[in-house]
FIKOL-482810 format. One record per residue (C-alpha): z, x, y; residue number from 1. Coordinates in nm, 3 decimals, m for minus. Layout:
<pts>
{up->Z, east->X, north->Y, n->NUM}
...
</pts>
This chain:
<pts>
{up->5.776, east->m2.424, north->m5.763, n->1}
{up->5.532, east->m2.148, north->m5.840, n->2}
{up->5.512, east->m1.803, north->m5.708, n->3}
{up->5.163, east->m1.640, north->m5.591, n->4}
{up->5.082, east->m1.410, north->m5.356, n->5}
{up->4.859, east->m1.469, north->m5.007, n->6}
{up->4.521, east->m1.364, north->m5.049, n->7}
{up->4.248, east->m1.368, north->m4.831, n->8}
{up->3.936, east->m1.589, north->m4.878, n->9}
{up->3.674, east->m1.394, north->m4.836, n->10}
{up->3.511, east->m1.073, north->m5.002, n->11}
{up->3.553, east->m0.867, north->m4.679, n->12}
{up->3.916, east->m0.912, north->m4.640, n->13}
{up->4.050, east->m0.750, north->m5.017, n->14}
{up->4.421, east->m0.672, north->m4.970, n->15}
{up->4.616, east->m0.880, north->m5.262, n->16}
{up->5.053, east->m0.875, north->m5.132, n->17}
{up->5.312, east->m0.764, north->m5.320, n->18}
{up->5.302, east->m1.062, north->m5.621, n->19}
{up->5.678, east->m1.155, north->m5.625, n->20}
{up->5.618, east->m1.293, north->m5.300, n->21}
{up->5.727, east->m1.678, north->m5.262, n->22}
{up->5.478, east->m1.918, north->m5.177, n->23}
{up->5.709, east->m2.227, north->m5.001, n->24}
{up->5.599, east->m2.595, north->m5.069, n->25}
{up->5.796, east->m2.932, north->m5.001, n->26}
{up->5.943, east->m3.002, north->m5.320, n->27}
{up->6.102, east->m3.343, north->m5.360, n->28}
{up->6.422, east->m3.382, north->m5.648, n->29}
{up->6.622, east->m3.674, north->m5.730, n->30}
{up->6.842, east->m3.824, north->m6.043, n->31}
{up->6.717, east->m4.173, north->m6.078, n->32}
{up->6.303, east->m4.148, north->m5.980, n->33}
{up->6.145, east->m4.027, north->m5.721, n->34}
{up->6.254, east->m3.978, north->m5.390, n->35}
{up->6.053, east->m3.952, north->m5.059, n->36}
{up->6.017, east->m3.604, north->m4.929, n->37}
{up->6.138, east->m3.535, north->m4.570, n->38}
{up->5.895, east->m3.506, north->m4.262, n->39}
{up->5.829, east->m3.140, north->m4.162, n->40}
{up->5.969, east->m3.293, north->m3.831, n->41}
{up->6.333, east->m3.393, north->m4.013, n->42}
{up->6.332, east->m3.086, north->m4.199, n->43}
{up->6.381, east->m2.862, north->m3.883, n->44}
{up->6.714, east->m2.720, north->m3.761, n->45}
{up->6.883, east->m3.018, north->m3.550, n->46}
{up->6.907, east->m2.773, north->m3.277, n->47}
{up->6.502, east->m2.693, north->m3.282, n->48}
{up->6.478, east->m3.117, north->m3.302, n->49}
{up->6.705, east->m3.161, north->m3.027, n->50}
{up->6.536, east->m2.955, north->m2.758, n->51}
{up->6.208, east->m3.110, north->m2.872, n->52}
{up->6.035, east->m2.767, north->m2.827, n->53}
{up->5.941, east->m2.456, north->m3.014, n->54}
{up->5.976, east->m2.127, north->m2.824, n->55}
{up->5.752, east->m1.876, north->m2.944, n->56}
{up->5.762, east->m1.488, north->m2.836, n->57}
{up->5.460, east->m1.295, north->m2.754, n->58}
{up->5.352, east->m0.996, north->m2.626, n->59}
{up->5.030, east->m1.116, north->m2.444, n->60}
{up->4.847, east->m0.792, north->m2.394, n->61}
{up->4.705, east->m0.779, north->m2.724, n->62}
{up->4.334, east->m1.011, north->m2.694, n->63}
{up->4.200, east->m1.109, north->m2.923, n->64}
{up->4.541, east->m1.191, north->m3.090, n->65}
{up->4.736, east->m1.286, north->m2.776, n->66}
{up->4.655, east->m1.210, north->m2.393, n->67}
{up->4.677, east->m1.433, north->m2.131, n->68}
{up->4.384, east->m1.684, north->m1.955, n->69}
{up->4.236, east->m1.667, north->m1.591, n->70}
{up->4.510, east->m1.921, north->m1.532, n->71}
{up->4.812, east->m1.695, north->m1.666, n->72}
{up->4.866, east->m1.918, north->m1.994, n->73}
{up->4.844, east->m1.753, north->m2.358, n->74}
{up->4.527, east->m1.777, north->m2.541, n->75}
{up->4.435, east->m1.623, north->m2.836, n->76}
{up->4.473, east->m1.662, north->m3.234, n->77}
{up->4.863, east->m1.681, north->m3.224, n->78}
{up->4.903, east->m1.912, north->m2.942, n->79}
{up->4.574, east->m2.154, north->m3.127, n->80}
{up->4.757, east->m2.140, north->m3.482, n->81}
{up->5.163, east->m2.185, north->m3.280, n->82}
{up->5.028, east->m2.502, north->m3.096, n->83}
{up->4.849, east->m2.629, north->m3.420, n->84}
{up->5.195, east->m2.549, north->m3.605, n->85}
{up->5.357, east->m2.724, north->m3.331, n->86}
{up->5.121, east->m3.029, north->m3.356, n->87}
{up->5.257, east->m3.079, north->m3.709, n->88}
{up->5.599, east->m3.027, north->m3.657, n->89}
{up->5.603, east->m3.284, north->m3.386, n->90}
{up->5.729, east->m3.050, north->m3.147, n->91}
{up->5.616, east->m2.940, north->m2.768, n->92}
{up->5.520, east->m2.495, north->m2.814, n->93}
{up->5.621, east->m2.274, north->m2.534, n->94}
{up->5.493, east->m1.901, north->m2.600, n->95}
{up->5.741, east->m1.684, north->m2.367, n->96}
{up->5.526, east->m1.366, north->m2.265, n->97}
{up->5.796, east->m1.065, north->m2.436, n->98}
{up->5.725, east->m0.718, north->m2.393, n->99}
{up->5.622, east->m0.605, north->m2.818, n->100}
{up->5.970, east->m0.406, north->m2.805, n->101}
{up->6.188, east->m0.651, north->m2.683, n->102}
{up->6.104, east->m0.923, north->m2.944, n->103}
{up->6.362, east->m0.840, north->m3.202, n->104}
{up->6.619, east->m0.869, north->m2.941, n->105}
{up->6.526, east->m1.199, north->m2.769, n->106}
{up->6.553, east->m1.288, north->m3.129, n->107}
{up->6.889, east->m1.184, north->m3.168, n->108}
{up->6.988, east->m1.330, north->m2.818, n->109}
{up->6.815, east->m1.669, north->m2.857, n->110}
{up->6.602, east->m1.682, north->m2.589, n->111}
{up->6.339, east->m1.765, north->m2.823, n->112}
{up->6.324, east->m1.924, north->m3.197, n->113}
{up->6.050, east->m1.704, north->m3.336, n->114}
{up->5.793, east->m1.464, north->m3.257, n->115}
{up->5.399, east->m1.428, north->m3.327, n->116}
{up->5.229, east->m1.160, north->m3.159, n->117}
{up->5.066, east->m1.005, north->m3.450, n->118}
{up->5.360, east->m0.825, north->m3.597, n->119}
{up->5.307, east->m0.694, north->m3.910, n->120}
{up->5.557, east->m0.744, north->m4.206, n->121}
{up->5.688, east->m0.498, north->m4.353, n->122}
{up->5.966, east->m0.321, north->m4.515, n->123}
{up->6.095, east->m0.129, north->m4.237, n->124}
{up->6.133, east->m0.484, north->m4.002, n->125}
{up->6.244, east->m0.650, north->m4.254, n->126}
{up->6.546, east->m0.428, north->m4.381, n->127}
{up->6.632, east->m0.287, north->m4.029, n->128}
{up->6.482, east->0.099, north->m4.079, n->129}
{up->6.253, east->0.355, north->m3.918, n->130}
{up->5.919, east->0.486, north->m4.032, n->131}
{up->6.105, east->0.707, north->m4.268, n->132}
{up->6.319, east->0.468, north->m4.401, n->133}
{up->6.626, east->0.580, north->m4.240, n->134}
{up->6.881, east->0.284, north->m4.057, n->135}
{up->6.715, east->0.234, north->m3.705, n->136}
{up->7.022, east->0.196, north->m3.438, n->137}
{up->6.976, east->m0.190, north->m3.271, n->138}
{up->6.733, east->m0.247, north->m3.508, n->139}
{up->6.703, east->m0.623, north->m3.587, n->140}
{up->6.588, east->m0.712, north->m3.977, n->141}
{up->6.377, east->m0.999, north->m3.996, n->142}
{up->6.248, east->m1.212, north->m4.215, n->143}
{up->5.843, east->m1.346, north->m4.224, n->144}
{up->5.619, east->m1.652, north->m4.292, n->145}
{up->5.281, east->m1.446, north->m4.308, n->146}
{up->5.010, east->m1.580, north->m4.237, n->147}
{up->4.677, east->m1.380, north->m4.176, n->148}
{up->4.575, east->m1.015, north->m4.273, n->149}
{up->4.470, east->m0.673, north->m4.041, n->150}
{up->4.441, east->m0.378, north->m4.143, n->151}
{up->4.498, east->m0.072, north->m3.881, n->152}
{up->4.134, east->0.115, north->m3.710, n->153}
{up->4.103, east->0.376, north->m3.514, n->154}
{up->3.904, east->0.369, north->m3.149, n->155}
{up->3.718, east->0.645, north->m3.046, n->156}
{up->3.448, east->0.745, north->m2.810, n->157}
{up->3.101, east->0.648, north->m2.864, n->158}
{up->2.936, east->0.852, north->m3.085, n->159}
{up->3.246, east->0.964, north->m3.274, n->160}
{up->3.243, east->1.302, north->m3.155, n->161}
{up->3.577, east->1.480, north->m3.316, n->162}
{up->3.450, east->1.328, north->m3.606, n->163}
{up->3.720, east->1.096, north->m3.756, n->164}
{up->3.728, east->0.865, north->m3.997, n->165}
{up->4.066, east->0.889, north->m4.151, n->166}
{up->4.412, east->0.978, north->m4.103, n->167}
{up->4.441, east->1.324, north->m4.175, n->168}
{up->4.116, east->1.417, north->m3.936, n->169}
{up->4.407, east->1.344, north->m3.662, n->170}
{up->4.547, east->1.660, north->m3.743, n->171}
{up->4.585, east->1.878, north->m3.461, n->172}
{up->4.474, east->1.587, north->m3.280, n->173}
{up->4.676, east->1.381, north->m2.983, n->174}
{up->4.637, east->1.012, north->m3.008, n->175}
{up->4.745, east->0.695, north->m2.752, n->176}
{up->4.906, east->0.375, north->m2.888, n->177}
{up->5.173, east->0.114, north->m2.833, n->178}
{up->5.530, east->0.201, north->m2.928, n->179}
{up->5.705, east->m0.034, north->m3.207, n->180}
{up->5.380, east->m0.105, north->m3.363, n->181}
{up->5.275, east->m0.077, north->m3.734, n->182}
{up->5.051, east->0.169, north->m3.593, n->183}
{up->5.353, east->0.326, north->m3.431, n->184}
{up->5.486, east->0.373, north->m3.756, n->185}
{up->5.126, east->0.537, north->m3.940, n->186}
{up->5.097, east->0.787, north->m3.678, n->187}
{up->5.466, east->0.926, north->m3.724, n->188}
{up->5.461, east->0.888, north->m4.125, n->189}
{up->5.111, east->1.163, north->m4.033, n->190}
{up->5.304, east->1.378, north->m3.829, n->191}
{up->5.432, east->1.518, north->m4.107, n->192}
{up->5.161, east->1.635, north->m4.337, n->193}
{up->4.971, east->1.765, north->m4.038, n->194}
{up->5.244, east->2.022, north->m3.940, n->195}
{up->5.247, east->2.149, north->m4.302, n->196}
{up->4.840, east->2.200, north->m4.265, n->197}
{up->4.972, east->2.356, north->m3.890, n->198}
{up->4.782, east->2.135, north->m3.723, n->199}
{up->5.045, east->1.938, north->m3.491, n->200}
{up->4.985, east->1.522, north->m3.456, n->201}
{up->5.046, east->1.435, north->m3.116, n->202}
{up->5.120, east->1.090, north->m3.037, n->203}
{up->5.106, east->0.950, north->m2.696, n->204}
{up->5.361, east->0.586, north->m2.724, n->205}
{up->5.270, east->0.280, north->m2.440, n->206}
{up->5.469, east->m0.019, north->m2.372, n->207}
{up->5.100, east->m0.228, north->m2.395, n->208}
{up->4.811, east->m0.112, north->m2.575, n->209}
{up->4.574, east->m0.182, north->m2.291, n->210}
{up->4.781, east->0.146, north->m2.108, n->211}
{up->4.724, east->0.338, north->m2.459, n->212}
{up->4.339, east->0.213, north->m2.437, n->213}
{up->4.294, east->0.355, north->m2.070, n->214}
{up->4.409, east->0.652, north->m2.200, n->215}
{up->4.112, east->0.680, north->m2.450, n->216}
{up->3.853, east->0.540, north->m2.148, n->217}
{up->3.961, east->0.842, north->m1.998, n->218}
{up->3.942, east->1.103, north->m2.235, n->219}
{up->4.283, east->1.167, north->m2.241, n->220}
{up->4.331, east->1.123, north->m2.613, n->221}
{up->4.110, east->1.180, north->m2.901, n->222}
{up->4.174, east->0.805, north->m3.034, n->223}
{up->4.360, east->0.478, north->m2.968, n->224}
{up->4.535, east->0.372, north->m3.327, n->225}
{up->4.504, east->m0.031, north->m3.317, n->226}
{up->4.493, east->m0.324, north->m3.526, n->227}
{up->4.136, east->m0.397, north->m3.656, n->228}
{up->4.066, east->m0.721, north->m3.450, n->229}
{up->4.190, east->m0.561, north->m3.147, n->230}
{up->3.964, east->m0.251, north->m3.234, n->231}
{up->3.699, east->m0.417, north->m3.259, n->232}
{up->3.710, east->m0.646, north->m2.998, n->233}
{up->3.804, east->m0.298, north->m2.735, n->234}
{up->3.516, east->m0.217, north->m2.874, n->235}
{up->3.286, east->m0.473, north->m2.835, n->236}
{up->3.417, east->m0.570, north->m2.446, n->237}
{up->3.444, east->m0.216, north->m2.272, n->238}
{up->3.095, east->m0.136, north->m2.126, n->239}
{up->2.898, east->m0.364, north->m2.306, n->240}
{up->2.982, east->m0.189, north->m2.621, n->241}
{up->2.850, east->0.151, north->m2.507, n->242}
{up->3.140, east->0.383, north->m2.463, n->243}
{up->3.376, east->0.325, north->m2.756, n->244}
{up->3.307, east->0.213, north->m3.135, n->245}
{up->3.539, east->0.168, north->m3.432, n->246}
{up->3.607, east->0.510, north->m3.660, n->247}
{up->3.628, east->0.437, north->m4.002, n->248}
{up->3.752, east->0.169, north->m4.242, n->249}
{up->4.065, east->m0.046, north->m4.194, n->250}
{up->4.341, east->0.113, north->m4.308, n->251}
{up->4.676, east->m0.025, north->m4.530, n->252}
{up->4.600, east->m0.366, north->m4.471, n->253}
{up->4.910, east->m0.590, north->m4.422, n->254}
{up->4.975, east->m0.953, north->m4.333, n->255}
{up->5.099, east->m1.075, north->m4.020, n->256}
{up->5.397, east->m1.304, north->m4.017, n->257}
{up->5.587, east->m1.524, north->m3.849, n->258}
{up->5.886, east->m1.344, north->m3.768, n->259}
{up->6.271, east->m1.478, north->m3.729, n->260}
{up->6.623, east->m1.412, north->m3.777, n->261}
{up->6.711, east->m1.369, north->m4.114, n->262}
{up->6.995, east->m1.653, north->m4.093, n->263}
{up->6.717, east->m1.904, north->m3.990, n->264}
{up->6.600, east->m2.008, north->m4.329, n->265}
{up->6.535, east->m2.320, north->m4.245, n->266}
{up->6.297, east->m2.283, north->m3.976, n->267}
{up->6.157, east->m2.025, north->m4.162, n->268}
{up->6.073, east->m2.228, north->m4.450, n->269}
{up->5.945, east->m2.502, north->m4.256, n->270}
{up->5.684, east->m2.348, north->m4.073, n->271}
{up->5.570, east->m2.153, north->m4.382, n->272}
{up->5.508, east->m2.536, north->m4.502, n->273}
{up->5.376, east->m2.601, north->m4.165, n->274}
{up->5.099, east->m2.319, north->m4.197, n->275}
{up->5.000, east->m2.424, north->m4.571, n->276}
{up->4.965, east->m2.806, north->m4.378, n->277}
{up->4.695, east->m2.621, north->m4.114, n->278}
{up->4.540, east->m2.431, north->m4.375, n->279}
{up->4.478, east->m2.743, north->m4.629, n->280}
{up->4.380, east->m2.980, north->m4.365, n->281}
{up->4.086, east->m2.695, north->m4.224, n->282}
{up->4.272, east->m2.633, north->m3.860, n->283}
{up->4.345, east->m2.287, north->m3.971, n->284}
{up->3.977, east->m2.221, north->m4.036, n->285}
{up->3.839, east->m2.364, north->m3.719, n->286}
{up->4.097, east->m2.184, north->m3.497, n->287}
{up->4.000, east->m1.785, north->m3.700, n->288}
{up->3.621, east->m1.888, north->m3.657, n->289}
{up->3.673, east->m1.964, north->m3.259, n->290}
{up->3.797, east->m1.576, north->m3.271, n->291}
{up->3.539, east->m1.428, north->m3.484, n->292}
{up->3.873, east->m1.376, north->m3.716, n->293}
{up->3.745, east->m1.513, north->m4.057, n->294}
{up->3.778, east->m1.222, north->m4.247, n->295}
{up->4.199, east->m1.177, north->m4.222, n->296}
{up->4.192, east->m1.539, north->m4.368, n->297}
{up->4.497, east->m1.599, north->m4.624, n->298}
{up->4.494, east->m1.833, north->m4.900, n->299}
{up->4.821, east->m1.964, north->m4.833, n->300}
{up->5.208, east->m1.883, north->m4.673, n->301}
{up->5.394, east->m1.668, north->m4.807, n->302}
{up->5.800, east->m1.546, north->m4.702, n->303}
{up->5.841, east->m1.200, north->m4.655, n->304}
{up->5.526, east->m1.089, north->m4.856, n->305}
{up->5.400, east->m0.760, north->m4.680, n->306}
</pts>
């Protein structure tokens, strides 16, 4: 098997992952000719092919990624691409509505197999560490099948009227967003740097981002520090598009993944075959353009790539 990175597929979305990163296909070996490759339906844990179902973590307060319908069901990217993932495992999806937080932990605890609520992969949830790199107590390291790229915007009021376009115009600043996030993590790394200028950071940390965006809609805080989909869509949706707008580029772009314990390799290696099926056969496509989500396309599936 060959090793390349996920890439997006269009001009607009530019972030290339860290090359080492394993692309996973079905590979087939045998002694005396060929053999016929497993079903991604045998290839699952017995347990998984037992209960017949695939239970799925989300936080679903997080549209256009994951939120839930007039009728209280998840809708969204992540619960389009798990049912379409589910589809060709031959397996029944049941997203399980997880406060962001608590998802490593219902890991841990089984109460669900995986989790997609547009958790980003990277070092720090992978290895089990804080912002700073430092062991994070409970923390729960995880591995990732990633499988579509966001970069982190900031929301302001309309008009932009602090001015700011970048990280360090947060400086003596205070800002809203949801604890545990990437974003989370961005906003204490630029703590830092802005009390050596003596201009304090200070960040504001939700349980939801919709309580970190009412903090914005009130004036409360200078800016609400999202991912770029959600941004934008805030954006778009609150007053017709007339009281907030998106500050700046996206910033440190970094895939979303899958995420699951790190002693469920074979699940994990599975679905990372079961998003290259979606993405070869044109689901994946259909599902981002029903979002407006085209531009955080990835080429491919890739383990643990952020």
């Amino acid at each position: 098997m060959t090793a390349r990175p996920i890439r997006r597929r269009t001009a607009a979305a530019g972030a290339v992952i860290a090359a080492g990163s394993l692309l996973l296909t079905g590979c087939g070996s045998g002694t005396g000719g060929a053999t016929q490759p497993k079903s991604l339906h045998d290839r699952l844990p017995q347990k998984v092919r037992d209960a017949g179902v695939l239970r799925i973590g989300s936080d679903l307060s997080y549209a256009p990624v994951e939120s839930k319908g007039s009728d209280g069901k998840a809708v969204g990217l992540d619960p389009d691409i798990a049912a379409a993932l589910g589809r060709k495992l031959g397996l029944r999806v049941e997203v399980q509505n997880v406060s962001f937080d608590k998802l490593p932990t219902e890991l841990k605890d089984g109460s669900i197999d995986a989790v997609m609520s547009a958790m980003s992969d990277n070092k720090e949830r992978r290895e089990g560490t804080d912002a700073l790199g430092d062991p994070k107590p409970g923390a729960v390291p995880l591995d990732f099948v990633d499988y579509f790229i966001a970069g982190t915007s900031l929301l302001v009021a309309k008009g932009n009227p602090q001015h700011i376009t970048e990280l360090p115009d947060l400086c003596g600043k205070t800002i809203a967003l949801q604890k545990g996030t990437t974003q989370d993590d961005i906003a204490t790394r630029q703590q830092a740097p802005c009390k050596t200028v003596g201009k304090p950071l200070k960040v504001l940390r939700y349980g939801t981002d919709d309580q970190a965006l009412a903090q914005l809609k009130a004036g409360a805080v200078a800016a609400d520090m999202n991912d770029f989909p959600v941004a934008v869509y805030n954006a778009q949706r609150y007053s017709n598009g007339t009281a907030l707008e998106v500050a700046g580029p996206q910033m440190q772009p970094a895939p979303y993944g899958i995420a699951l314990l790190k002693t469920n390799t074979a699940l994990r290696d599975v679905l990372a075959d079961a998003v290259n099926a979606i993405i070869i056969s044109g689901e994946y496509d259909k599902i981002l353009a029903k979002w407006n989500l085209a531009a955080g396309a990835a080429q491919n599936a890739v383990v643990n790539g952020g």
